[in-house]
N, C-alpha and C positions, 0 to 999 in steps of 0.2 A: 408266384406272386404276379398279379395280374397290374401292367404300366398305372401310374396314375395320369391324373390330369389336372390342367387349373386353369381357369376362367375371372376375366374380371370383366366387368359390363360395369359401364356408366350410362346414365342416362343424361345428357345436357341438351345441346339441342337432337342427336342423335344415338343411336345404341349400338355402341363399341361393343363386340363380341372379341378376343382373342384366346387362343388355348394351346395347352402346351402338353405333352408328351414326357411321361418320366419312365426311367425305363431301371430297373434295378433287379436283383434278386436277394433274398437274405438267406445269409449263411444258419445253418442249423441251431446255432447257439441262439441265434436273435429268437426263436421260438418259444427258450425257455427264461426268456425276461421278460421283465416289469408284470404288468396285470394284465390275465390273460381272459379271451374270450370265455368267458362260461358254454358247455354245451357243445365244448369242439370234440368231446372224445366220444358222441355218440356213433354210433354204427352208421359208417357213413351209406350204406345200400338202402337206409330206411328211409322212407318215404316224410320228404319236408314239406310243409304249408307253399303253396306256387311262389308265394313272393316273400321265403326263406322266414325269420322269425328273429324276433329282439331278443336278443340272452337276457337272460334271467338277471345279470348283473349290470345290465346297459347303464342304468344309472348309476355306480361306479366309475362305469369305463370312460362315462359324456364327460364327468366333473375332472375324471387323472385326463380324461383330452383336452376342458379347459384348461386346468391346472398349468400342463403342459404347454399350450400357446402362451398363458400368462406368463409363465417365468420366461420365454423366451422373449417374448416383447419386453415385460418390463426391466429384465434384463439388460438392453436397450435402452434404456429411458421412455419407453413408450407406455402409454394408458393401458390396463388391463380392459379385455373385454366382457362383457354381460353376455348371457346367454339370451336369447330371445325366443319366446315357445313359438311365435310365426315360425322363424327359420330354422328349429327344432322339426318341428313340422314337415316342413318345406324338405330337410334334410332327410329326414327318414320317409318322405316318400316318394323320395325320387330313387334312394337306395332300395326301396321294395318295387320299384318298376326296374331297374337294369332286373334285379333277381329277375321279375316275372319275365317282362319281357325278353331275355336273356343277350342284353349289351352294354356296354360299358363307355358311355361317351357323355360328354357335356350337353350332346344334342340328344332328347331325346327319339327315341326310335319308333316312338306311335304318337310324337303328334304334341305332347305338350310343352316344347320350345326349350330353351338353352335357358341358364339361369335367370336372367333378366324378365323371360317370359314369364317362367314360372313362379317366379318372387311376385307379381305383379296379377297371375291370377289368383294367389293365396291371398291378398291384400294386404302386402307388405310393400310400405310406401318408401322407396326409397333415391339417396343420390347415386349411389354404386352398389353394386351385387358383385362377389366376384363367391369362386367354388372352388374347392380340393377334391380329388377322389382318391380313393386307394382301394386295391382291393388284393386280401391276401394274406394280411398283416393281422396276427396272432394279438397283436397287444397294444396298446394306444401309444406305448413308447417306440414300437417296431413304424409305425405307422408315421408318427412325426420325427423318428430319426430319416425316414423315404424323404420324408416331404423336405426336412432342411439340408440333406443333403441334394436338393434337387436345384439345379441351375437356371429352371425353365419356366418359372414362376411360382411353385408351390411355397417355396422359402419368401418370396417377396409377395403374397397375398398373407402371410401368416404374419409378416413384418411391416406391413403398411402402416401408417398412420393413420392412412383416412378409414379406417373402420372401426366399431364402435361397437358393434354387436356382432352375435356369432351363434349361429345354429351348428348342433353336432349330430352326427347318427351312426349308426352302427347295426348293420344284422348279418345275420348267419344263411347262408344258401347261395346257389346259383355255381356257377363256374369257377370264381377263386373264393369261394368257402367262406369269406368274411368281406364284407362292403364297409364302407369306412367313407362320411359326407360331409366336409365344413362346407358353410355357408357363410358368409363373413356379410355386414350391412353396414352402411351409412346413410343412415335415415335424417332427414334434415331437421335441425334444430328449430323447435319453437321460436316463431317468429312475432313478433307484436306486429300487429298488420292496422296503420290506421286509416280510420276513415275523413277524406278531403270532402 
C-alpha cells in the first residue's frame, strides 16, 4: 500500500497549501472486503495503457466512495456532498499523471501545480480546494477505512464542513496497482451583486 496524502488550499487573500503523510499497511483480509477494483486479477506482466486505465466498474466504485464520505459526514450532522464532473475530472487526471509520470505527491512532478493550481486551470472556481490520495487499496471501503483512520488530515478533509462538492477517481496501474483521488470544493455561493 503506497502512503496517502491530503492537501487543503484556500484561496483568500493568499494560497495556503498544506499536506500531510499517511502511512499504513492493510492486512490481507481488508483485500477481500467491500467492492472490489474490477481488472485487478489480470496478468500483471501484461502490458498497461502508460497512464494505467478506469475499471470497468469505476462507476460503482465513485458512487460506494460517495456513499461512503456521506454516511460519514452525515453521520455527524454534516451536509451530504454532490459530486461535481469539474472535479471528477480534475480527479482522474491528476490520478492518470502520477501513473504516467510515475509519482505520488500533491505536487505534481511535470509542472501542473498542487491542487489549488490545478482546480483553477480546469476552471473550477472556487473558496477552498483541498485533496485525498491513496494508493494500493483494493476497494473504496479499504481506502476510506486509510483515510479515517488517518490523524494527519485525510479524516478532517472528509469531515469538514466547509465543502460542498467532491470529485472521485479511481484507476488501475503504475507502482501501487490502484490510485484512489478526492477532490473536495467550496465554490462560492451565488451572490446578488447590485448595482450603485
Amino acid at each position: 500500500m503506497k502512503p496517502g496524502f491530503s492537501s487543503t488550499v484556500a484561496i483568500q487573500l493568499t494560497l495556503c497549501i498544506g499536506s500531510v503523510f499517511l502511512a499504513g499497511c492493510p492486512s490481507a483480509s481488508d483485500f477481500a472486503t467491500g467492492t472490489q477494483v474490477a481488472g485487478l486479477g489480470v496478468d500483471s506482466t501484461a502490458a498497461l495503457p502508460e497512464g494505467g486505465y478506469v475499471p470497468s466498474n469505476a462507476d460503482v466504485l465513485v458512487a460506494r466512495m460517495l456513499e461512503l464520505v456521506n454516511n460519514e459526514r452525515t453521520g455527524r450532522g454534516l451536509h451530504a456532498l454532490t459530486l461535481n464532473p469539474i472535479l471528477n475530472q480534475m480527479a482522474d487526471d491528476y490520478a492518470k499523471e502520477m501513473i504516467e509520470c510515475g509519482f505520488f505527491s500533491h505536487q505534481s512532478a511535470i509542472g501542473s501545480g498542487g491542487p489549488g493550481e490545478r482546480a483553477v486551470k480546469a476552471d473550477y472556481v472556487f473558496l477552498a480546494i483541498g485533496e485525498n490520495l491513496a494508493g494500493g487499496q483494493t476497494s473504496p471501503e479499504q481506502a476510506m477505512a486509510d483515510w479515517m483512520k488517518s490523524t494527519e488530515g485525510h479524516r478532517e478533509n472528509i469531515l469538514s464542513p466547509q465543502w460542498k462538492e467532491i470529485g472521485i477517481a479511481v484507476r488501475v496501474g503504475g507502482e501501487y496497482g490502484v490510485y484512489w483521488v478526492q477532490e473536495f470544493g467550496n465554490p462560492p455561493t451565488s451572490a446578488r451583486i447590485s448595482a450603485n
